[in-house]
C-alpha positions in Angstrom: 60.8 -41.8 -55.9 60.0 -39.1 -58.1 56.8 -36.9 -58.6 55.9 -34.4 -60.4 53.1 -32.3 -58.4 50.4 -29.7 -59.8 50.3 -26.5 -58.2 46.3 -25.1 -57.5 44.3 -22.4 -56.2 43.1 -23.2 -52.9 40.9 -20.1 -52.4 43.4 -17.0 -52.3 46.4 -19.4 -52.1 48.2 -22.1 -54.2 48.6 -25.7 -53.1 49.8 -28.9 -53.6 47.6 -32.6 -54.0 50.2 -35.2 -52.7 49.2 -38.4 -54.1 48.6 -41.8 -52.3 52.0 -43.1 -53.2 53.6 -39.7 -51.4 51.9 -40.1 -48.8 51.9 -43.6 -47.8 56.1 -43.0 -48.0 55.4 -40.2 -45.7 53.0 -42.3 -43.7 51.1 -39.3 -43.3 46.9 -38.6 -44.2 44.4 -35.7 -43.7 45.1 -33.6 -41.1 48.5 -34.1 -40.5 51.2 -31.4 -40.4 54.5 -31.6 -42.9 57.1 -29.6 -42.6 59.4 -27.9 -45.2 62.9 -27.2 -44.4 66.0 -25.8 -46.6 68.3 -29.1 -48.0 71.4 -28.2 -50.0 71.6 -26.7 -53.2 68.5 -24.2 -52.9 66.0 -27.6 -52.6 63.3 -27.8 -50.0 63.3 -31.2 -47.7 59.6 -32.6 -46.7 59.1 -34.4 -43.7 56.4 -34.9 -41.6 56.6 -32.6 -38.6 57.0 -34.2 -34.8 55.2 -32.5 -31.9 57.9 -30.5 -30.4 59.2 -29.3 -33.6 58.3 -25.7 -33.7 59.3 -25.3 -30.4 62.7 -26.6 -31.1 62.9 -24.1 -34.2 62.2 -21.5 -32.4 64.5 -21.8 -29.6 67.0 -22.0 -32.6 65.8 -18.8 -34.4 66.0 -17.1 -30.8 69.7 -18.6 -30.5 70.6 -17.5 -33.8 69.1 -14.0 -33.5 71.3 -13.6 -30.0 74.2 -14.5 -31.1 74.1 -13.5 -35.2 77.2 -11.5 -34.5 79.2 -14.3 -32.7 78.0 -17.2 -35.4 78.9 -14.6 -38.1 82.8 -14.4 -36.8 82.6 -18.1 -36.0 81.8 -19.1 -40.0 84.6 -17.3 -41.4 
């Protein structure tokens, strides 16, 4: 599938109208919470975000930050 969406002001920000077709393949509605992650190649992945998601990112930005150094040698 491929969309082309409209950026809009939304008060002080920009948003995005998702249209019934990107929505029923997210199976997601009004309300709901997506969530935007980093894919390959500089694109953005969205998926529709589960409940114990932002607990489990943070844990990983807290592992990360701990142990930058360590991670750092370990990618080389």
């Amino acid at each position: 599938m491929v969309l082309e969406l409209k950026l809009r002001k939304v008060g002080n920000s920009v948003g995005v109208v998702f249209p019934k077709e990107a929505l029923s393949y997210l199976k997601v509605g009004e309300g709901d919470v997506l969530c935007v992650t980093e894919g390959p190649e500089g694109c953005l992945r969205i998926s529709p975000a589960k409940a114990d998601f932002s607990r489990q990112m943070q844990a990983a930005q807290d592992v990360v930050a701990r142990y930058r150094n360590t991670l750092r040698e370990l990618a080389k």
